[in-house]
Each structure stands twice: as structure tokens, then as C-alpha cells.
C-alpha positions in Angstrom: 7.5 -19.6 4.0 8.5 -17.0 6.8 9.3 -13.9 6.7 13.0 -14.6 7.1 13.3 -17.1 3.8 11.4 -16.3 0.8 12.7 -19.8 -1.1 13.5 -17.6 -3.6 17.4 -16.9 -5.3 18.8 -14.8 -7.6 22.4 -14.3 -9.1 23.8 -11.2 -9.1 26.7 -10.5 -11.2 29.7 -7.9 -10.3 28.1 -7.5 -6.4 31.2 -8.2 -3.9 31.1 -3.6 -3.5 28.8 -1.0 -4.9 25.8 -0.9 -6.6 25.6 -5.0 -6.8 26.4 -5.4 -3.2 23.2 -2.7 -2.3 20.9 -5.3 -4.6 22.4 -8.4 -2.9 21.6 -6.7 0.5 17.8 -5.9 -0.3 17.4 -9.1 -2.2 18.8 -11.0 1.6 17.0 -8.7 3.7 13.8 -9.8 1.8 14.8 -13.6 2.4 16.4 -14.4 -0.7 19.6 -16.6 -0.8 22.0 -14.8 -3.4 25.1 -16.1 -5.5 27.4 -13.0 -6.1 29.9 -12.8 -8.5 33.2 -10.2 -8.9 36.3 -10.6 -9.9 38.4 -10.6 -6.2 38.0 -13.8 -4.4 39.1 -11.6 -1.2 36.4 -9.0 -2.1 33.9 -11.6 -2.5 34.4 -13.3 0.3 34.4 -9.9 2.7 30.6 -9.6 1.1 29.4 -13.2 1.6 30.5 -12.8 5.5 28.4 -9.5 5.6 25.7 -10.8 3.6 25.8 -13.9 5.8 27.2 -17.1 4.9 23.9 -18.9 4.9 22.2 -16.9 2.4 25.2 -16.1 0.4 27.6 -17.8 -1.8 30.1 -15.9 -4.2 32.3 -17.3 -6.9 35.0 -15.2 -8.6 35.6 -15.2 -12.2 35.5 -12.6 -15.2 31.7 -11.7 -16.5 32.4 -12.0 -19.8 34.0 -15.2 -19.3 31.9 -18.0 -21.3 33.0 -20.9 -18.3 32.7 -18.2 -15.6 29.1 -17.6 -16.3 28.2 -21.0 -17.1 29.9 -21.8 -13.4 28.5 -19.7 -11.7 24.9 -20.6 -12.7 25.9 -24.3 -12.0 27.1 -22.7 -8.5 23.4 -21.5 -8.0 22.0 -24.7 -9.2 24.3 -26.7 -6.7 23.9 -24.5 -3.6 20.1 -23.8 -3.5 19.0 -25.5 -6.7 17.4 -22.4 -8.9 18.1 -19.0 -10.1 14.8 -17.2 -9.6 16.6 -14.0 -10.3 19.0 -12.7 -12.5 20.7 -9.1 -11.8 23.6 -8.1 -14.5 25.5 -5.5 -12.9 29.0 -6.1 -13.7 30.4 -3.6 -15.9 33.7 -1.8 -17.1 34.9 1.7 -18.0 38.0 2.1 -19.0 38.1 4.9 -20.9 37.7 8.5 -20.8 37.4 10.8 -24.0 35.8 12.1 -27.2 34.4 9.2 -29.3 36.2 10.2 -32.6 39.9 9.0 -30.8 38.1 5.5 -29.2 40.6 2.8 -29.5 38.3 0.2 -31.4 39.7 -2.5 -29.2 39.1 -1.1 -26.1 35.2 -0.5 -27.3 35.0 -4.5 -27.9 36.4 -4.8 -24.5 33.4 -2.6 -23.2 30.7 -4.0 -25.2 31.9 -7.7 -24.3 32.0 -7.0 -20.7 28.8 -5.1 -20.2 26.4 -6.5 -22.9 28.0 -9.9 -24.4 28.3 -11.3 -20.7 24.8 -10.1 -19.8 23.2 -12.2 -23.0 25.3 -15.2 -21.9 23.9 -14.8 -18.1 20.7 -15.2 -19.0 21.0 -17.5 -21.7 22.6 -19.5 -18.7 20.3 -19.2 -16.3 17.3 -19.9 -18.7 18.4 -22.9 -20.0 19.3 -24.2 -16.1 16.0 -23.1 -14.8 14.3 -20.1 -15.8 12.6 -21.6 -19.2 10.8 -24.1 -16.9 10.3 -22.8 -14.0 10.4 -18.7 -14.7 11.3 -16.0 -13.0 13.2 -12.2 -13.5 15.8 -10.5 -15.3 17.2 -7.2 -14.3 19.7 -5.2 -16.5 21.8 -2.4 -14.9 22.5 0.0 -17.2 23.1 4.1 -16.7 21.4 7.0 -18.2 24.5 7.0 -20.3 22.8 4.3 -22.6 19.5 7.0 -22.7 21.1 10.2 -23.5 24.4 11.7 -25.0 27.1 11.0 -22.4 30.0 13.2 -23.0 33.6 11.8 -22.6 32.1 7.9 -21.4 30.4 7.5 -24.9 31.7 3.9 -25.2 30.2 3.3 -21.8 27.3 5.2 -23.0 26.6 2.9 -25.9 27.3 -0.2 -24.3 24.5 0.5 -21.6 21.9 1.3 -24.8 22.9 -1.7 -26.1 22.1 -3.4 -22.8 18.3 -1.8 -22.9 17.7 -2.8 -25.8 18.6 -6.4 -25.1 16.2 -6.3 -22.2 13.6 -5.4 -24.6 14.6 -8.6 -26.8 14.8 -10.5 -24.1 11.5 -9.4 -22.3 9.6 -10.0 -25.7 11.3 -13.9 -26.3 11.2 -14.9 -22.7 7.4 -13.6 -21.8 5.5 -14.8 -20.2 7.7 -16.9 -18.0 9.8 -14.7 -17.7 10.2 -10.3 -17.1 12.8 -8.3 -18.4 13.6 -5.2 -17.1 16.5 -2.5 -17.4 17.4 -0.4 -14.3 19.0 3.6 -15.8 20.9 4.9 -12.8 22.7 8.2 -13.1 25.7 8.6 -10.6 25.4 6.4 -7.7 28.3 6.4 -4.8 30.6 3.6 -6.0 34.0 3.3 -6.2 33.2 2.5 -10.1 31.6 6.1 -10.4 34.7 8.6 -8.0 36.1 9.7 -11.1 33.0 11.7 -11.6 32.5 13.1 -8.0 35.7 12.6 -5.8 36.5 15.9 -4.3 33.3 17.8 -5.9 30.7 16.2 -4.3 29.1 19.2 -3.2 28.9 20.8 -6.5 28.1 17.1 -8.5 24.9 17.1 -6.1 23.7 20.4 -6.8 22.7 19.6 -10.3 20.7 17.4 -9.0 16.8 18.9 -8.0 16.6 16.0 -5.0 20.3 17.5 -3.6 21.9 14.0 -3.8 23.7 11.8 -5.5 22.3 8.0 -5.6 23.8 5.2 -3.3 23.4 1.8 -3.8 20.5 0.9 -1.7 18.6 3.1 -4.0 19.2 0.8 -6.9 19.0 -2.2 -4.0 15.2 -0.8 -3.5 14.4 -0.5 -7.4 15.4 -3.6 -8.1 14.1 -5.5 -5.3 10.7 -4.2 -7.0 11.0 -5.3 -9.9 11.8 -8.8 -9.0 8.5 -9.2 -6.5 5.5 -9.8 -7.2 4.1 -6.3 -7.1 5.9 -5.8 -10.6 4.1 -9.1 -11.9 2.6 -6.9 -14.9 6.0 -4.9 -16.0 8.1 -6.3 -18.6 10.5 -4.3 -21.1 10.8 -1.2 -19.4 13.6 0.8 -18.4 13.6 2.3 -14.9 15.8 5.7 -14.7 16.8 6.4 -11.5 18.4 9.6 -11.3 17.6 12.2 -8.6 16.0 14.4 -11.0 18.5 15.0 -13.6 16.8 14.7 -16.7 14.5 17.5 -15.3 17.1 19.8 -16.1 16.7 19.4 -19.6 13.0 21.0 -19.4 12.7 24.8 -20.9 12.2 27.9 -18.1 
């Protein structure tokens, strides 16, 4: 292979903006091909034509969406004929609040969205090529799913629950196949304004490295632990976080 095509693809769920988008671009930039998946068709097509429409293909649907993921994998299958890599990175939060007034329904909603639809990803794309052939998982959860998460504690549970499927997953799919969990704290998104629009200065400054994340910091992570130099990680759960949980230290 060249430089410029690696042979290898991955799917990459909730990517036509954001944190997805940043993976999709390392994962091309590396010479991957990439399906993406998002709920917009417009959105999704705006990415493939910046991606480029030779390495990327996008299909819009809902993530949690039983057909949706099974099409989408078929997608993969049709267009380059594997799915070396899985990223879950689609998500919802629709809710802000104390956990003791959470509307039950709208916690389903959460927990189908960002863990139910990740287990049927990669159920998916193990039974169309992963089980024979292997490969990588990569979850995208938060440090909201590894520490108490004030006012997004649905969120914050969904995202531990989504850790701890990597860790099932990574023990039943070894050795063919590694599991891994990426724990970002605030990245840049349009997903995450509600926690720094108009206070970014003062959001950052909690942080010991100054900044808060952007995508291509995630894009980086999990570009690693989808190569080869992370052939001997499996189960973990990277937090990726500027330096926040430093702050909790004593003095």
C-alpha cells in the first residue's frame, strides 16, 4: 500500500460536524476510506465533499435505529467491502437538571441513543466482517461516565454505561478484535456550547493546559488506538481532558 491508501475502513457513527468529523479527518488523512453517519443528509453530504468523495461515503439515518445501523454497515460492505474500524460517536443530551426530577422517558431516550445503538454497531459490524477478519472498536464516551457530572447526570450515566460495554466487548471479541473507550471532557462542538458559549475564557482556565479540547484532539487519540502501535491495548478507557481531573488532587 502507499502512503495515500492504507486499504483499511472504518465506520464512524454521528461524524457529518464535531468530534466525529475530527476522527473521520485523521482516519482519511492516514489513508483510510470512511463511511459516516448523522442524522442530516445535507450535513452529511457537506462532510463527504470535504473529506473527499473518494474516501468518503455518508448515509443518514437515526443511531439507534435497528435498520439504520444494519444499513449503514451493508453501506460499508458495498462501497469498500469491510469495516476495519468501528468509532461510536453519536450521542444525545437532551436534558439539563438534577437527577431526582429526570423524566424516566427521556433517560431511555439517552441510554438508547448513546449505548443501545453502540451494542447494535458493533454487533453489526462483527457479524459482516469483524468476527472473521478483525479489527477495532472505539467508544466515545465523556468523563461524565467517570466522575459525578452535575446537571448532565443522564448523560453522565449513559457514557459509564458505554465504558463498561467496551470492557465486555473487549473481553468477548479478543483477540480479533480491541475495544477501547475514548473519556473526553469539553471539546469545541456545537454538541458541547451550552457549556462554554460566551465564557470560554473562564471555561478554559479550569483547565491546567489553558484550553479547551477540539476535535482533532479526539481525531489524534483515536487514530492511535485504531493503528497498529496500539496492537497490545484492549479495555481501556482513554480520558482526554486538558488536565481536569488534576484539580481534584489536595494542595
Amino acid at each position: 500500500m502507499t502512503a495515500q491508501d492504507s486499504g483499511k475502513v472504518a465506520l464512524i457513527t454521528g461524524a457529518s460536524r464535531g468530534i466525529g468529523y475530527g476522527i473521520a479527518e485523521a482516519f482519511v488523512a492516514r489513508g483510510d476510506r470512511v463511511v459516516i453517519t448523522g442524522r442530516g443528509e445535507d450535513a452529511l453530504k457537506e462532510a463527504v465533499e470535504r473529506l473527499g468523495a473518494d474516501r468518503a461515503v455518508g448515509i443518514a439515518g437515526k443511531a439507534h435505529d435497528e435498520a439504520h445501523q444494519a444499513a449503514a454497515v451493508e453501506r460499508a460492505m458495498e462501497a469498500f467491502g469491510r469495516v476495519d474500524h468501528l468509532v461510536n460517536n453519536a450521542g444525545t443530551n437532551p436534558v439539563f437538571g438534577p437527577m431526582a426530577e429526570l423524566d424516566l422517558n427521556v433517560a431511555r431516550k439517552v441510554y438508547e441513543t448513546n449505548v443501545i445503538s453502540a451494542l447494535g454497531f458493533a454487533q453489526q459490524t462483527w457479524k459482516a466482517w469483524q468476527r472473521e477478519n478483525g479489527g477495532t472498536i472505539v467508544n466515545i464516551a465523556s468523563v461524565a461516565g467517570v466522575s459525578a457530572s452535575p446537571f448532565i447526570g443522564a448523560y453522565g450515566m449513559s457514557k459509564a454505561a458505554m465504558v463498561n460495554l467496551s470492557l465486555q466487548l473487549a473481553h468477548e471479541f479478543a483477540p480479533v478484535v480491541r475495544v477501547n473507550t475514548i473519556a473526553p471532557a469539553v471539546v469545541k462542538t456545537k454538541f458541547a456550547e451550552a457549556l462554554y458559549e460566551g465564557r470560554e475564557a473562564e471555561a478554559a482556565a479550569a483547565y491546567p493546559l489553558r484550553r479547551l479540547g477540539v476535535p482533532q484532539d479526539i481525531g489524534g487519540a483515536a487514530a492511535f488506538l485504531t493503528s497498529e502501535q496500539s496492537d497490545w491495548i484492549t479495555g481501556q478507557t482513554l480520558v482526554i481532558d486538558g488536565g481536569i481531573f488534576l484539580n481534584a488532587g489536595v494542595g
